[in-house]
C-alpha positions as CSV (number, residue, x, y, z in Angstrom):
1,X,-55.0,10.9,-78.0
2,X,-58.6,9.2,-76.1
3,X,-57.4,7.0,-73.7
4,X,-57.3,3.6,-74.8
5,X,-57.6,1.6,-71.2
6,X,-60.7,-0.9,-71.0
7,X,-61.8,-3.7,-69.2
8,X,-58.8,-4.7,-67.6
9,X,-58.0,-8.8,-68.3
10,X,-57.6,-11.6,-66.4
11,X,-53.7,-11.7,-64.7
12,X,-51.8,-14.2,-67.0
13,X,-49.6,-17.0,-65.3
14,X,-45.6,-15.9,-65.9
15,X,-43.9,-13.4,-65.0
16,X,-45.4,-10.0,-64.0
17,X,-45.4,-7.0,-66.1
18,X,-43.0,-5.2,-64.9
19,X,-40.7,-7.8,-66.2
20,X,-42.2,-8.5,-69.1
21,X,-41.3,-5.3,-70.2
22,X,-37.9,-5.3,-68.7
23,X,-37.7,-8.7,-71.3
24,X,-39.4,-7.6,-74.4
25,X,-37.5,-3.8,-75.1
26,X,-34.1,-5.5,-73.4
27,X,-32.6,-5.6,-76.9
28,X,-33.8,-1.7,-77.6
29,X,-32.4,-0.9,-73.8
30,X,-28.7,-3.0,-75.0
31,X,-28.9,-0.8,-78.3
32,X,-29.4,2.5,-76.7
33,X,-26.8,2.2,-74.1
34,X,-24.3,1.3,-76.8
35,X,-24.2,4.9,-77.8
36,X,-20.3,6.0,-78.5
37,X,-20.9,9.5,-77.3
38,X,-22.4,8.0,-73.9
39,X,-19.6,5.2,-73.5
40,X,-16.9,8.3,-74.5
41,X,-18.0,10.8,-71.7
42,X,-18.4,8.0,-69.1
43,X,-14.7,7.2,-70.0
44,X,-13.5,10.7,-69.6
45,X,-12.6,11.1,-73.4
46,X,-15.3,14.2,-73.3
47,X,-14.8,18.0,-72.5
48,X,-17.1,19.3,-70.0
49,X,-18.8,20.6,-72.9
50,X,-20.0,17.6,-74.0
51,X,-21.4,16.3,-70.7
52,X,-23.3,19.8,-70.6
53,X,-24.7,19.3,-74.4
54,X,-26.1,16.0,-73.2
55,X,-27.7,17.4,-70.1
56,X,-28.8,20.6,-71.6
57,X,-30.9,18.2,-74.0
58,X,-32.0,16.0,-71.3
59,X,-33.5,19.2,-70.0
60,X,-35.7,20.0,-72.6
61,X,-37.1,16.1,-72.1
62,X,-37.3,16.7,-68.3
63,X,-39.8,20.1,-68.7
64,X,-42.0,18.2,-71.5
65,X,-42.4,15.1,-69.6
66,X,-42.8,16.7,-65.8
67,X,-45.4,18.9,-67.5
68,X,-47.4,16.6,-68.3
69,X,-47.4,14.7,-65.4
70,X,-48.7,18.3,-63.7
71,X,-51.6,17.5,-65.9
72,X,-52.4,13.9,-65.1
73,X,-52.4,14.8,-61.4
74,X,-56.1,13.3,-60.7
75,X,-55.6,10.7,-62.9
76,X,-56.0,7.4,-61.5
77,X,-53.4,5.1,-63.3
78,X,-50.9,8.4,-63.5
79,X,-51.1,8.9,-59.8
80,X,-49.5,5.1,-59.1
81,X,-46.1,6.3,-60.6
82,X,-46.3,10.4,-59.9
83,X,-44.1,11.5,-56.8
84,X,-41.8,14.5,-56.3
85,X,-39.0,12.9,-55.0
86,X,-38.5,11.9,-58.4
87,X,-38.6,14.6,-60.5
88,X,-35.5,16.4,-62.3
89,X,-36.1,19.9,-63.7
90,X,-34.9,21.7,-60.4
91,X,-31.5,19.5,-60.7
92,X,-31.4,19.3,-63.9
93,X,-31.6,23.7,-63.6
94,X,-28.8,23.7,-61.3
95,X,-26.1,21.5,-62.7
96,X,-26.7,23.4,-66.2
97,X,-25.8,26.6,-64.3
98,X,-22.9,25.6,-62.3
99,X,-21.7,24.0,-66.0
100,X,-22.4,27.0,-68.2
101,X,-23.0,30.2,-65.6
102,X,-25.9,32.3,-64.9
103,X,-27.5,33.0,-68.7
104,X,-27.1,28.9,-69.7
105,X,-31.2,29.1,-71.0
106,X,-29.8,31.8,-73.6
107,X,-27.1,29.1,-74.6
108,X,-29.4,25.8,-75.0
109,X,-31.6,24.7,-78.3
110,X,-33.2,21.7,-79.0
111,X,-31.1,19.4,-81.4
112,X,-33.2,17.5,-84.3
113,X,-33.6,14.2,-82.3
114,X,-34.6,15.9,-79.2
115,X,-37.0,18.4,-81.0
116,X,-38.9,14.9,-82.6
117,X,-39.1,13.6,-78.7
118,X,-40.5,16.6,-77.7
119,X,-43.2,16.1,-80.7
120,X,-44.0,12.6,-79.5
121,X,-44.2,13.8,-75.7
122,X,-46.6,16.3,-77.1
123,X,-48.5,14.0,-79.1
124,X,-48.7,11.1,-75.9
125,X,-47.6,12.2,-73.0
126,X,-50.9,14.6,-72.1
127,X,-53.8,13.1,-73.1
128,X,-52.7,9.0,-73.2
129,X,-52.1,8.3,-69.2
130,X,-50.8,4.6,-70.2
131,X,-48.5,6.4,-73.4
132,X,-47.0,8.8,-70.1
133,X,-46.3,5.8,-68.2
134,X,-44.3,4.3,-70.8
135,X,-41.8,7.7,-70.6
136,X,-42.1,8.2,-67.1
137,X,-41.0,4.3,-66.3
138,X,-37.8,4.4,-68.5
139,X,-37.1,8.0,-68.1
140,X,-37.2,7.8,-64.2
141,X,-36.0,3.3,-63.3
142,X,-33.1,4.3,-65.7
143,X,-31.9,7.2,-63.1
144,X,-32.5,5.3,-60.5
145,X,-30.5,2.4,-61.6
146,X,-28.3,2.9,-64.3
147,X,-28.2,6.5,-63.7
148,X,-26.4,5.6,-60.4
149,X,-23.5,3.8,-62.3
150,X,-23.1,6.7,-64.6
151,X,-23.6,9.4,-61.6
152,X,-20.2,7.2,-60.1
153,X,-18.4,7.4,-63.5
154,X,-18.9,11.3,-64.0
155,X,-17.5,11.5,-60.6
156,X,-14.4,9.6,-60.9
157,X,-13.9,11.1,-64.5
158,X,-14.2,14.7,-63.9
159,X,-14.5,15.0,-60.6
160,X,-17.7,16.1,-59.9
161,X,-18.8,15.6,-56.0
162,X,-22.4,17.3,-55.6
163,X,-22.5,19.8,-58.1
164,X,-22.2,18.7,-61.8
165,X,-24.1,15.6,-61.0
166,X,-27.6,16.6,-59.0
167,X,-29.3,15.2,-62.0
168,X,-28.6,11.7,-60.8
169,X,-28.7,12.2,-57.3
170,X,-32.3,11.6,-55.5
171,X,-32.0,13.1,-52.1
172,X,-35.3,12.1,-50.9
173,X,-34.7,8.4,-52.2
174,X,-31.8,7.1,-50.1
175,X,-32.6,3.6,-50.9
176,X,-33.6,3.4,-54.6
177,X,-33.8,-0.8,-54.6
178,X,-37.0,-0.4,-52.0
179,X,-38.7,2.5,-54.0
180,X,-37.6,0.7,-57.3
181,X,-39.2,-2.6,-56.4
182,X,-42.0,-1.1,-55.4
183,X,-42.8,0.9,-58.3
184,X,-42.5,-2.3,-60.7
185,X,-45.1,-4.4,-58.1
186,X,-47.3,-1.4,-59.3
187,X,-46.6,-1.9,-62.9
188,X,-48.0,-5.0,-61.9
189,X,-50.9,-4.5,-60.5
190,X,-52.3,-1.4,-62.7
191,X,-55.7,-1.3,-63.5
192,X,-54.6,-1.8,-67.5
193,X,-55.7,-4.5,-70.3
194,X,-54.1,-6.7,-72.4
195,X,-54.5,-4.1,-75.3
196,X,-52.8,-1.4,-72.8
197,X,-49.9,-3.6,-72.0
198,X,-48.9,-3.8,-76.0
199,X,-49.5,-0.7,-76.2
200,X,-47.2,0.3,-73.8
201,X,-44.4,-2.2,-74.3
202,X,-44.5,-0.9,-77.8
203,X,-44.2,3.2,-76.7
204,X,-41.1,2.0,-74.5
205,X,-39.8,0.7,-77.7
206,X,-40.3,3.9,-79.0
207,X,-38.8,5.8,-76.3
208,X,-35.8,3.9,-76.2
209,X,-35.6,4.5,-80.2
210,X,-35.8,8.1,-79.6
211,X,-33.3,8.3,-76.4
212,X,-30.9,6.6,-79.2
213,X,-31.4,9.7,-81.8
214,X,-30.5,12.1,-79.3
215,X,-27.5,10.3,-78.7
216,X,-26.9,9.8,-82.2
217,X,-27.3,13.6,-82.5
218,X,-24.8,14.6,-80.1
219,X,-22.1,11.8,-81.5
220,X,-22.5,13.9,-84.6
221,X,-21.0,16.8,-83.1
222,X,-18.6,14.5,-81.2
223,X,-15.2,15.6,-82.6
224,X,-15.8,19.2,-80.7
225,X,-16.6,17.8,-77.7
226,X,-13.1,15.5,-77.7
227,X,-10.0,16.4,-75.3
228,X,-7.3,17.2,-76.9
């Protein structure tokens, strides 16, 4: 996909963008989080086993989307939101092997959901800068806020300390509010134009959809992953 960014519009009075979109996809955000496998394992209802289905699946996400943020490296809008504090693979690789040993990569496949998020990472993530954005922003504000609530709940419910739960741990980010805040006043002050700002709002929409199918996915297998 060409890159769709052009003459970038006048600021409108209101509130920034960043909050824009927190306002326009807080309905899809609600929805996703509502997910019965998600509110299951955060109770401790879960096996181990299912918290490592979810990651394992998160991992495949991870790879697409960090890989193509490798590839927008000298790109002017990417560059506002790229920094490697923030990325997840390297955790991600280490709480799946401390969950399921040494040869986990032999044990993982991509579920259906995950396989058609993977497609649209594919199909946006590369060659659309603003279409990354969209996945990078709720993929890596979600860790860093509610990602810290769940990171607390895994704890408490299956005792994780530091391993089990590196995903959601951002060593070089000891403050996430000041980082946080200061990636949304560069949502707000991107070079983008009113046609990139739909156009974003609407692939968060989609992202959320998607992040809801993978749950969906796994709460179809949910009865294996229950303690008995």
């Amino acid at each position: 996909m060409t890159s769709r960014r052009a003459t970038v519009t006048e600021r409108d009075e209101g509130p920034g963008f960043a909050e824009r979109i927190r306002e326009q996809t807080s309905v899809a955000h609600r929805e996703t989080n509502e997910s019965r496998f998600v509110s299951a394992l955060l109770d401790g209802e879960l096996n181990v086993d299912g918290y490592a289905a979810l990651l394992a699946q998160t991992y495949l996400v991870y790879t697409k989307l960090e890989d193509a943020g490798r590839s927008h490296a000298h790109d002017d809008l990417v560059a506002l939101f790229l920094a490697e504090e923030l990325l997840r693979v390297p955790a991600l690789e280490a709480d799946l092997e401390f969950l399921l040993g040494p040869n986990w990569r032999s044990t993982i496949t991509a579920l259906p959901a995950t396989t058609k998020y993977l497609d649209r990472l594919d199909e946006v993530a590369f060659d659309w800068p603003v279409g990354f954005v969209a996945h990078h922003y709720i993929r890596y504000l979600g860790d860093l806020s509610g990602g810290q609530i769940v990171r607390r709940k895994l704890e408490h419910a299956y005792g994780f300390r530091t391993e089990g739960v590196q995903f959601y741990t951002f060593d070089g980010i000891p403050k996430p509010k000041p980082f946080k805040d200061a990636y949304r006043m560069r949502l707000d002050s991107a070079p983008l134009s009113e046609q990139d700002r739909q156009d974003l709002i609407g692939e968060v929409h989609l992202a959320y959809r998607l992040n809801g199918e993978l749950f969906a996915d796994l709460e179809a297998d949910i009865e294996s992953y229950l303690v008995k």
